[in-house]
C-alpha positions as a Python dict, from the first residue, in 0.01 Angstrom:
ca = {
    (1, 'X'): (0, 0, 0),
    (2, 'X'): (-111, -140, -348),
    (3, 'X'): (-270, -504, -399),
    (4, 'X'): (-303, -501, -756),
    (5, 'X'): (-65, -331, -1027),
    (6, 'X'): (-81, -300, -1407),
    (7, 'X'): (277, -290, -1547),
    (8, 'X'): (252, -189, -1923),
    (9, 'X'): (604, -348, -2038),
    (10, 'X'): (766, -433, -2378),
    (11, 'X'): (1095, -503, -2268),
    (12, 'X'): (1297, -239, -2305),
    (13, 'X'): (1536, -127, -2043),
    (14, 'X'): (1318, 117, -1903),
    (15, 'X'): (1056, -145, -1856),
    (16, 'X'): (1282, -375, -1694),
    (17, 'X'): (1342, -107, -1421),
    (18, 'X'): (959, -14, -1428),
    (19, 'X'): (896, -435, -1353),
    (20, 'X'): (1164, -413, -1038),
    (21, 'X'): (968, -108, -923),
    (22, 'X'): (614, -280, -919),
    (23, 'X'): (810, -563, -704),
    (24, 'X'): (919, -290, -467),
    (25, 'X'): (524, -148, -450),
    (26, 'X'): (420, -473, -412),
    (27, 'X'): (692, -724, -232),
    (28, 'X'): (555, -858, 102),
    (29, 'X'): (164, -813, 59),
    (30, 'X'): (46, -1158, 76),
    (31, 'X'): (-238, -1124, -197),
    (32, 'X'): (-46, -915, -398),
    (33, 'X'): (-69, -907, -804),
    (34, 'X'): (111, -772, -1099),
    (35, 'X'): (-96, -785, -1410),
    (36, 'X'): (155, -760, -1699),
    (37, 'X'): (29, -558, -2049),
    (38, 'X'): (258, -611, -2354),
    (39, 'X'): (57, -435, -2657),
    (40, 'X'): (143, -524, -3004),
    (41, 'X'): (78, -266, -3296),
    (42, 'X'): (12, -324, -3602),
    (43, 'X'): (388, -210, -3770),
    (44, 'X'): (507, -464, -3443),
    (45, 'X'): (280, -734, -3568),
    (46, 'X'): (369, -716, -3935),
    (47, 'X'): (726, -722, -3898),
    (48, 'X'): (646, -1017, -3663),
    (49, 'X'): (483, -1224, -3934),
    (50, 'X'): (749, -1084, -4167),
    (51, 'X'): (1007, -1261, -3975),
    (52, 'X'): (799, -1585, -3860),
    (53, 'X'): (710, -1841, -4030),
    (54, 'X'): (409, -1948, -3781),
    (55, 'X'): (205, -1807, -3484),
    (56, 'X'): (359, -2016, -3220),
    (57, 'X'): (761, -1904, -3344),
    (58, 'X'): (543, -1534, -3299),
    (59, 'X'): (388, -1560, -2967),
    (60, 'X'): (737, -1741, -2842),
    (61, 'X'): (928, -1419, -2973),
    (62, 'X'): (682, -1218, -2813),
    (63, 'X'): (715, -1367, -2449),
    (64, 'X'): (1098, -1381, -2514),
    (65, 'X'): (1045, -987, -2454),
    (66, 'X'): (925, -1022, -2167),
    (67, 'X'): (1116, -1299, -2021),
    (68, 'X'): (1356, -1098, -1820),
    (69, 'X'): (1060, -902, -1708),
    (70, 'X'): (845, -1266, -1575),
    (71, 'X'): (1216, -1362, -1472),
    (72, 'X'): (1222, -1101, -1221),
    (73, 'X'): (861, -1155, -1060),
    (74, 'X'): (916, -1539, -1041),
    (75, 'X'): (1249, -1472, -876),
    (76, 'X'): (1103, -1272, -602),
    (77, 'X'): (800, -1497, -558),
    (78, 'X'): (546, -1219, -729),
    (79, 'X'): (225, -1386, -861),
    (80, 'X'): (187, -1235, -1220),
    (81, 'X'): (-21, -1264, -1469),
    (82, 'X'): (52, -1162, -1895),
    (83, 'X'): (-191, -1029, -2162),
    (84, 'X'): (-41, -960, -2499),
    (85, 'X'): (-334, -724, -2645),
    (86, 'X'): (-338, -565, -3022),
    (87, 'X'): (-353, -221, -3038),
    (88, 'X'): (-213, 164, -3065),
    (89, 'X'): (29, 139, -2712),
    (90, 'X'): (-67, 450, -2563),
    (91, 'X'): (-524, 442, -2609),
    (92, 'X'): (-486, 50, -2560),
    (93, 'X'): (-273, 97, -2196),
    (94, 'X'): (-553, 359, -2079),
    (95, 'X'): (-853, 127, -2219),
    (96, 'X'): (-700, -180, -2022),
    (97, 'X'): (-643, 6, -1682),
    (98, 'X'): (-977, 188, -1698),
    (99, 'X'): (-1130, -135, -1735),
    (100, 'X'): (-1003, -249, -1452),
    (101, 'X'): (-974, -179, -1065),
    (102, 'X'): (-590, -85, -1046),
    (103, 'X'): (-441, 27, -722),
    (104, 'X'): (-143, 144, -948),
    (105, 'X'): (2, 154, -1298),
    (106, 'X'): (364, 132, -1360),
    (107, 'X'): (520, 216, -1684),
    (108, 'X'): (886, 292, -1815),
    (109, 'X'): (954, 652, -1912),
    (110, 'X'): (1092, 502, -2278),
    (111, 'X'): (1004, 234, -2491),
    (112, 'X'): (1173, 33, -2791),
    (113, 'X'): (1028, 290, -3039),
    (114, 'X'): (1261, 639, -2987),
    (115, 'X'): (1127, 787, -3286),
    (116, 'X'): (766, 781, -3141),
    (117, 'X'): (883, 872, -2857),
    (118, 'X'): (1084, 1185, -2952),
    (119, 'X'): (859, 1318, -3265),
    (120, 'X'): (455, 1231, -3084),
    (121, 'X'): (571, 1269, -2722),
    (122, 'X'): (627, 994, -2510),
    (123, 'X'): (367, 667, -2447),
    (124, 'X'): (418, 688, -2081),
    (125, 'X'): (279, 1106, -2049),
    (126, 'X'): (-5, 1031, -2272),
    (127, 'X'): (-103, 731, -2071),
    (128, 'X'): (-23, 901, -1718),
    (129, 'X'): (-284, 1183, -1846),
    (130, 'X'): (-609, 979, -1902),
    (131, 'X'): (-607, 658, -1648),
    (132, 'X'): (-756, 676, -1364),
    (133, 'X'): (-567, 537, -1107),
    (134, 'X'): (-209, 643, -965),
    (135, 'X'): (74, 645, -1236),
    (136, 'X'): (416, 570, -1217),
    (137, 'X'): (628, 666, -1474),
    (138, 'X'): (1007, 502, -1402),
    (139, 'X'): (1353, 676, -1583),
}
């Protein structure tokens, strides 16, 4: 059913489920694809350089988010690809698909930020209103 998927992940649980979903949409299609989005804002990106003393300590903490995440695709043979892109989450998620020729998205319902997601409404909704191909938002 889909070739190509765009998981927006940061690591949280609900983006750990979200990544096992995309293998179930995906498992068994022999040119199948899961492009992985992890979008760093800038409060994320300060506190990053707050607590690192150099890029590559940065970008290792980064991809140590998503290592459970990659951990699953690898496991279950799932060619995957990552882009850590800069950005407000939600406009930067919808830009990327857009851009590209999705079959699907799949996002978690929650992030790491509950504030954001309890006082401006939820990443996931906003995104599942404005891109263009099929959403799935997974609880």
């Amino acid at each position: 059913m889909f070739q190509q998927i765009l998981l927006a992940a940061d690591g949280s649980k609900h983006s750990i489920r979200a990544a096992e979903k995309a293998v179930h949409l995906i498992k068994n299609k022999a040119n199948g694809f899961v492009e992985v989005i992890y979008v760093i804002n800038g409060s994320t990106s300060k506190a990053d350089v707050l607590r690192n003393l150099d890029s590559n300590q940065i970008e290792k903490t980064r991809r140590e988010k998503l290592k459970e995440i990659l951990n699953i695709f690898t496991t279950e043979g799932i060619k995957y690809q990552v882009n850590i892109v800069r950005g407000e989450p939600g406009p930067t998620v919808v830009e990327y698909a857009n851009g590209k020729n999705f079959d699907c998205l799949v996002i978690g319902s929650r992030g790491l930020n509950a504030l954001q997601s309890m006082v401006l409404g939820s990443v996931s909704h906003k995104v599942a209103k404005r891109v263009r191909c099929p959403v799935m938002i997974v609880k």
